[in-house]
C-alpha positions in Angstrom: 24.4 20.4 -5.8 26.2 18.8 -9.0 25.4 21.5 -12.1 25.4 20.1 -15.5 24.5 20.8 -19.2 22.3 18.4 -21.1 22.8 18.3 -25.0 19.3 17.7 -26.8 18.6 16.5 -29.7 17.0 19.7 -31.3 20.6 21.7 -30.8 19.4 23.4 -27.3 21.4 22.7 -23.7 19.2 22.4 -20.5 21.2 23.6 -17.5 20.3 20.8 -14.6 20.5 20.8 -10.9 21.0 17.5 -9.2 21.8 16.9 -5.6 22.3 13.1 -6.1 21.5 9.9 -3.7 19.3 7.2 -4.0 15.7 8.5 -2.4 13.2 9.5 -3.5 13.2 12.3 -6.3 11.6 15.7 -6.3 11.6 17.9 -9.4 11.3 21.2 -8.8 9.6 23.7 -11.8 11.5 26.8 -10.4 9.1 30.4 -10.6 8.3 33.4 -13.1 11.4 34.6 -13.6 14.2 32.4 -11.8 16.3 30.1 -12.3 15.8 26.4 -11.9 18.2 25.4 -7.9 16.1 23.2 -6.0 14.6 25.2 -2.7 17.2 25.6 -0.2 14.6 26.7 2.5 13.3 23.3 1.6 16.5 21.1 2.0 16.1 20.3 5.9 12.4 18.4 5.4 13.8 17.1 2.2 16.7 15.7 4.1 14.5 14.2 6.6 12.7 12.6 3.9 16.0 11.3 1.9 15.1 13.3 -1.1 16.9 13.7 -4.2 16.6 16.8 -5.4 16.4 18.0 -9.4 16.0 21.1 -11.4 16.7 22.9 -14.4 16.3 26.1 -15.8 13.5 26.5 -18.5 14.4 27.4 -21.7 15.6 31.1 -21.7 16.9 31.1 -18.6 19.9 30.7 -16.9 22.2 28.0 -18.7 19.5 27.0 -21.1 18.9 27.8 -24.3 15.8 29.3 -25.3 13.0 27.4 -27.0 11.0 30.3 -28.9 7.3 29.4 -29.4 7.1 26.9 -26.5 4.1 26.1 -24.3 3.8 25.1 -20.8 3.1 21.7 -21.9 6.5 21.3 -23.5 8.5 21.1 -20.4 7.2 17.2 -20.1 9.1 16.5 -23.0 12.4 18.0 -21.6 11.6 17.0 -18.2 12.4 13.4 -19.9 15.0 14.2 -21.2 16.9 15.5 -17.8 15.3 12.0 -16.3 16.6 10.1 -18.5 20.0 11.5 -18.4 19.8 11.0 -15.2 19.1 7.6 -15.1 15.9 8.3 -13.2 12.7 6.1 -13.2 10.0 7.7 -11.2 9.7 10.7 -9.6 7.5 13.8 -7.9 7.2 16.9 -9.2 7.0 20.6 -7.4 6.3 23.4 -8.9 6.1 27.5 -7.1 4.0 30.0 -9.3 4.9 29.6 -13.2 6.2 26.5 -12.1 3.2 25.1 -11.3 1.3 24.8 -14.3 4.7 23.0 -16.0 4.1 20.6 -12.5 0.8 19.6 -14.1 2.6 19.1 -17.7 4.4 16.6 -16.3 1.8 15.1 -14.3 -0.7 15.3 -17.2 1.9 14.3 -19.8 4.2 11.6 -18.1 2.0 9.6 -16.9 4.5 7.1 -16.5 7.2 8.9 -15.0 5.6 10.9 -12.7 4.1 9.5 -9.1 2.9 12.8 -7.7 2.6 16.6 -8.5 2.3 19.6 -6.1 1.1 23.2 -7.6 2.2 26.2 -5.3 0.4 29.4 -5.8 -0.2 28.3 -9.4 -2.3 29.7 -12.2 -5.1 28.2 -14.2 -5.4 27.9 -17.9 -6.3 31.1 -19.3 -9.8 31.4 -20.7 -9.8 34.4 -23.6 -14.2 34.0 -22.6 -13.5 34.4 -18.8 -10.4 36.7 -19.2 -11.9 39.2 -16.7 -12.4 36.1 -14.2 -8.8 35.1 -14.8 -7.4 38.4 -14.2 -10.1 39.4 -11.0 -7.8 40.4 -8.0 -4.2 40.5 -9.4 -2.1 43.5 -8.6 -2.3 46.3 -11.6 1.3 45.6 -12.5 0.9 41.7 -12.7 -2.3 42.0 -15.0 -0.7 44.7 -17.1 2.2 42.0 -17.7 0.1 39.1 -18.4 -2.7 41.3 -20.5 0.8 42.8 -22.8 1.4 38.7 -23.1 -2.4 38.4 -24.3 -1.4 41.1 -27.1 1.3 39.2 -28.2 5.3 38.9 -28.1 5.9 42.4 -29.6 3.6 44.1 -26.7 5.1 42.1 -23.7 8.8 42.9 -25.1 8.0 46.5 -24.8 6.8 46.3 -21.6 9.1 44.5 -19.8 12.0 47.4 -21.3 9.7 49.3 -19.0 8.6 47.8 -16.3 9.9 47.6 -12.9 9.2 45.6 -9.7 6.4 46.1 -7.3 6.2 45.6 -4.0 2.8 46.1 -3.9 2.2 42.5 -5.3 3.2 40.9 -2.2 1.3 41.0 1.0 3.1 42.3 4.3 3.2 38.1 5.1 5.5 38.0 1.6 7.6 40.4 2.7 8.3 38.8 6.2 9.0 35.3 4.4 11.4 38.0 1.9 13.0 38.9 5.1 13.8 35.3 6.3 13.7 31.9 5.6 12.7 32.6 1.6 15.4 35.6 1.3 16.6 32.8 -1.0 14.6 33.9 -3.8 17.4 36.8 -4.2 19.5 34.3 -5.1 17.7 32.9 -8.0 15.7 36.1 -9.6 18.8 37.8 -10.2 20.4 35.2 -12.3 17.0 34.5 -14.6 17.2 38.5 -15.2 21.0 38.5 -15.9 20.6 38.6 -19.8 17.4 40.1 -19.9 13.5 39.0 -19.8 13.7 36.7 -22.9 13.2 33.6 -20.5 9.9 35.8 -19.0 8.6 37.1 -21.7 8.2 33.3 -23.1 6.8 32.3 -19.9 4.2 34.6 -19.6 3.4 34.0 -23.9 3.0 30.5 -22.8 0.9 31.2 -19.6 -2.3 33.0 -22.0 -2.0 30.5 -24.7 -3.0 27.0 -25.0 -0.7 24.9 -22.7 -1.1 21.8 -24.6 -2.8 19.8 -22.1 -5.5 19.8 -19.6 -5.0 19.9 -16.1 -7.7 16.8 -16.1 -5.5 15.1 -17.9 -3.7 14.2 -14.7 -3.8 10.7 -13.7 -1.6 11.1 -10.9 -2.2 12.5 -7.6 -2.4 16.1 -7.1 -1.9 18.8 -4.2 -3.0 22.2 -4.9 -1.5 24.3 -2.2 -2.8 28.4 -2.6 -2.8 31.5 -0.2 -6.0 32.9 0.3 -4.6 36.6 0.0 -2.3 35.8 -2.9 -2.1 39.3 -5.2 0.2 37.5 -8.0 -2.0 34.6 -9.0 -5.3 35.0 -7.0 -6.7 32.3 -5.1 -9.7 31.8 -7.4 -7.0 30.2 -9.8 -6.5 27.5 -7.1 -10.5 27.1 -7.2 -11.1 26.5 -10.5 -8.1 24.0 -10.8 -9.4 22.3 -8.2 -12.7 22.2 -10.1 -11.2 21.1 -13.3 -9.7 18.1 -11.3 -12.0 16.5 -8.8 -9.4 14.2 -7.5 -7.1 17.0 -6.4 -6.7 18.0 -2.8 -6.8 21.9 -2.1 -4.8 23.3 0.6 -5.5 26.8 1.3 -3.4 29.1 3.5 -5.5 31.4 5.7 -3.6 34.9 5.5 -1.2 33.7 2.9 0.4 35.7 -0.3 1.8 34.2 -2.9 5.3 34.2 -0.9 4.2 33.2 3.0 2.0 30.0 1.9 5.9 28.5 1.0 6.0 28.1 4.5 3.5 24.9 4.3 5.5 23.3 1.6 7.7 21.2 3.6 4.4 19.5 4.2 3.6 19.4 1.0 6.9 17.8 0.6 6.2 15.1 2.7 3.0 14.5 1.1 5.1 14.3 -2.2 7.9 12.2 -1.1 5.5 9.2 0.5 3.7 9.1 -2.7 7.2 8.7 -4.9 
């Protein structure tokens, strides 16, 4: 995996991931907080299928500078720039949790660069008039987070220099996918934590505002792929994304957390790469 930084024109860096090779491309949007290395668990299918694999880390994270204000529709515009750095036409995009919204930026935004997007465990615009909807069934330490994001940068700041991690948020199929295969997600939360919460306190900021698009915006196929017994972003998420785009397919993992459902994305994958 060849690690770079990109220059922007605004002044910022964008720390990119790029495995190289000349198939198809998959983009991954990385989670709420990691950094942005493609999937390992992932890199067997992805081999059978000849993908390329890209990433970076979002603003605040990692290698890249932060971007303070920025929505979730504002990764399309850096997700351009890494493509075009790249020297790369068309591609798929992937996104795990936080990542998936920014997967439907791109899809909704780049209509012209991006073939296909796939949304795991992802969350749905939030709704201030159906706030209590939005919120129904996430763990109390996940909608504390989100609802100090709701009150603004000053209230999630001080919670996050309290809050700690809780198990409870994943199901006891999480924690066996924790134990295995997706033990990789050590790898990458560690890292995304490293100089402090700065890159997930402007995640979740940009989670309860206005994203800067609508998910029916996308004019590119779509694969919503959800685990019914997900405590982080609740499956109803995956419901009314599905509702807001009709031409979506829904995938929904019987027994699945937010984690465990990871274990259908290789085909997801496949449904990505034949579409690039």
């Amino acid at each position: 995996m060849r690690e770079t930084d990109l220059a922007l024109a605004d002044g910022r860096s964008l720390h990119v991931y790029d495995s190289g090779g000349d198939g198809p491309v998959v983009l991954w949007h990385h989670g709420t907080p990691n950094i942005g290395t493609p999937p390992r668990p992932l890199f067997p299918a992805g081999e059978r299928l000849g993908v390329r694999w890209v990433g970076y880390d979002r603003p605040g994270y990692g290698g890249s500078g932060a971007r303070p204000g920025r929505s979730v529709g504002s990764a399309a515009e850096d997700v351009r720039a890494v493509a075009d750095a790249l020297g790369i036409g068309r591609f798929g995009v992937l996104g795990h949790s936080g990542g998936g919204p920014h997967a439907l930026a791109c899809a909704a935004l780049l209509p012209d660069r991006v073939t296909a997007a796939v949304s795991v465990s992802g969350l749905a615009p939030y709704e201030p008039e159906a706030a209590r909807d939005w919120f129904a069934g996430m763990t109390p330490s996940g909608e504390a987070g989100l609802r100090a994001a709701v009150r603004g940068r000053a209230a999630k700041e001080a919670h996050e220099a309290s809050a700690g991690y809780d198990p409870e948020m994943f199901t006891p199929a999480d924690h066996a996918a924790l134990a295995g295969d997706w033990a990789w997600f050590d790898e990458v939360v560690g890292p995304a934590l490293a100089d402090g919460p700065g890159g997930l306190v402007d995640d979740d900021l940009a989670y309860v505002a206005p994203w800067g698009f609508r998910p029916e915006e996308a004019a590119v196929p779509v694969l919503l792929l959800h685990g019914e017994r997900d405590r982080v972003v609740p499956v109803a998420h995956a419901h009314r994304l599905a509702a807001r785009c009709p031409a979506a397919e829904l995938r929904l993992g019987a027994g699945d957390g937010h984690l465990s459902v990871l274990r259908e994305a290789g085909a997801a994958l496949e449904w990505l790469a034949g579409r690039a």
